[in-house]
C-alpha positions as semicolon CSV with decimal commas, in nm:
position;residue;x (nm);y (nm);z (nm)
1;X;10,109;-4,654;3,798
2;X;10,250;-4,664;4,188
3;X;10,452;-4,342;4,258
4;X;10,663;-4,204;4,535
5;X;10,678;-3,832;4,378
6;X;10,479;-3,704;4,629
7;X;10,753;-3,757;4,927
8;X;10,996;-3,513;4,746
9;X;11,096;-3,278;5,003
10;X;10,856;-2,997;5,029
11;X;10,961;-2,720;4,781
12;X;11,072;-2,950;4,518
13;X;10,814;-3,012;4,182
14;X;10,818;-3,388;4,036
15;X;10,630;-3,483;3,687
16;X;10,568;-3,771;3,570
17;X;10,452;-3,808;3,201
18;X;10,326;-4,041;2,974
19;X;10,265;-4,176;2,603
20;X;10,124;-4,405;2,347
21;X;10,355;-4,485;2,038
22;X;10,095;-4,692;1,823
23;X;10,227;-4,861;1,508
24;X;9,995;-4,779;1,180
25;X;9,665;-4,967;1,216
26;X;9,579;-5,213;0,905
27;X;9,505;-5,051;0,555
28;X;9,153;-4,978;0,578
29;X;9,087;-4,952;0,930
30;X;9,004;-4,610;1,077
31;X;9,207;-4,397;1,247
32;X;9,509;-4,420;1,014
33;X;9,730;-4,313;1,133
34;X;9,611;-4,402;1,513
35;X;9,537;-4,140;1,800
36;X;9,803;-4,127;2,001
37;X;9,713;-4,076;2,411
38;X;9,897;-3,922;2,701
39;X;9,846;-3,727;3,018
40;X;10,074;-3,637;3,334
41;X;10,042;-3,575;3,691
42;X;10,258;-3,296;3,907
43;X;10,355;-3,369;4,231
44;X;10,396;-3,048;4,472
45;X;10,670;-3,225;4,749
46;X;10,498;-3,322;5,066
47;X;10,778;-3,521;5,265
48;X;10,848;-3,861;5,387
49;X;10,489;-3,835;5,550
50;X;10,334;-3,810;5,224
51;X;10,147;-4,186;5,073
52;X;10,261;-4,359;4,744
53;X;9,990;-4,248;4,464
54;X;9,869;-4,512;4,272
55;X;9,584;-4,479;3,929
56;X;9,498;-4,679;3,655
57;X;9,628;-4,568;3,282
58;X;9,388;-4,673;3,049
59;X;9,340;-4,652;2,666
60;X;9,189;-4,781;2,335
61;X;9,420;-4,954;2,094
62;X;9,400;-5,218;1,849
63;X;9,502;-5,566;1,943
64;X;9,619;-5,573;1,583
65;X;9,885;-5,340;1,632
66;X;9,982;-5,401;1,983
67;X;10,330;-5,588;1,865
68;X;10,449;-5,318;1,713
69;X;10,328;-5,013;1,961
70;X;10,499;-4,817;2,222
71;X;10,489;-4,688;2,596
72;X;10,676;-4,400;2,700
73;X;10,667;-4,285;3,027
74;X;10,907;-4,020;3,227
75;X;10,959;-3,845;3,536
76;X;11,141;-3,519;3,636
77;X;11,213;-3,422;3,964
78;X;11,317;-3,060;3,994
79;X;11,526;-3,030;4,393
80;X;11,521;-2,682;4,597
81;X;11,872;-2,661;4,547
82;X;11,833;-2,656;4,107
83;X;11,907;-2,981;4,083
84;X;11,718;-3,178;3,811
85;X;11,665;-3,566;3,799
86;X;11,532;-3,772;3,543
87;X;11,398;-4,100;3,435
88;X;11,296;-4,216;3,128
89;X;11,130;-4,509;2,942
90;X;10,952;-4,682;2,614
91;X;10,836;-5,010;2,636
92;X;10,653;-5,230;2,368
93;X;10,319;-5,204;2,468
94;X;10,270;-5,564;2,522
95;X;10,505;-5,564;2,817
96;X;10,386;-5,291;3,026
97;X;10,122;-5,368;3,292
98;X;10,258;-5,145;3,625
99;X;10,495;-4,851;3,558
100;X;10,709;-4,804;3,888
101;X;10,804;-4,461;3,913
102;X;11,009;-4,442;4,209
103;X;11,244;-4,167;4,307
104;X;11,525;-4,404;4,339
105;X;11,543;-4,489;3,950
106;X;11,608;-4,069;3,878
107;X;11,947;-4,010;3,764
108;X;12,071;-3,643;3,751
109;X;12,041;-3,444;3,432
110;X;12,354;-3,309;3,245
111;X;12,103;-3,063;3,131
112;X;11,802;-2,858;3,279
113;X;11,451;-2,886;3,081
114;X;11,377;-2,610;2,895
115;X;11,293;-2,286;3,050
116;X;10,891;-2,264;2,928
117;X;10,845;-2,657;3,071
118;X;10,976;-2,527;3,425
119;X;10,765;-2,220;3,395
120;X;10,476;-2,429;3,326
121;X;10,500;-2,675;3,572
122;X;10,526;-2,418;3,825
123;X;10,234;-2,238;3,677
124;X;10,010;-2,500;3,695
125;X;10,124;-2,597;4,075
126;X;10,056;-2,226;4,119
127;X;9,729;-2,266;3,975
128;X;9,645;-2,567;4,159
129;X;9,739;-2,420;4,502
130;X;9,499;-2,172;4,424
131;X;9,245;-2,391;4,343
132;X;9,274;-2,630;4,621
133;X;9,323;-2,364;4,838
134;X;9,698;-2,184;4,991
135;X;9,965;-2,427;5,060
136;X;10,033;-2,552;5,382
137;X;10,277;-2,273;5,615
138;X;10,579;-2,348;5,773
139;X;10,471;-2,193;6,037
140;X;10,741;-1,859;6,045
């Protein structure tokens, strides 16, 4: 995955998401149905300054299935002004090898997410800050 979240301006929250969609796995073969996998990153805007992020997304699945699986990724860039932006997309599995999720594929929303994914997001930047320590000042 290369990514360009991180130069949102500072204030704004990206996310970027993603999913397995497996097929069923043969009769007889264990799981059935298959574990699905998926994880995300937040991205706390850091400017033009910021570098590209780039990570590996790996995960078992059967070679059996592969054909007939999925991969879902999205992003959702949420601007200082309330704007949101969004990009979505499934794949066969078979055809995905580098996700590109670059700011310049996000379209704007006609709708906001919902309330408790916002809330989240910001809670867990919140939590992070703390973490890592209090974000950087603007100096005033």
């Amino acid at each position: 995955m290369l990514s360009d979240l991180g130069k949102a301006e500072p204030g704004e929250l990206a996310s970027f998401e993603w999913r397995t969609i497996f097929a069923p796995n043969p009769p007889g073969t264990k799981p059935n149905p298959p574990k699905d996998y998926g994880g995300g990153v937040l991205y706390d805007g850091g400017g033009v300054q910021t570098l590209p992020d780039k990570f590996v997304i790996e995960f078992p699945y059967n070679n059996e299935v592969a054909d007939e699986s999925q991969f879902e990724w999205e992003v959702v860039l949420i601007k200082t002004d309330g704007t949101v932006l969004h990009y979505k997309e499934t794949k066969p599995l078979k055809d995905v090898s580098t996700v590109l999720a670059s700011r310049s594929r996000l379209k704007p929303t006609l709708q906001a997410p919902p309330a408790p994914t916002v809330a989240r997001a910001r809670g867990t930047l919140a939590l992070r800050r703390t973490v890592l320590g209090p974000a950087p000042s603007d100096g005033s």
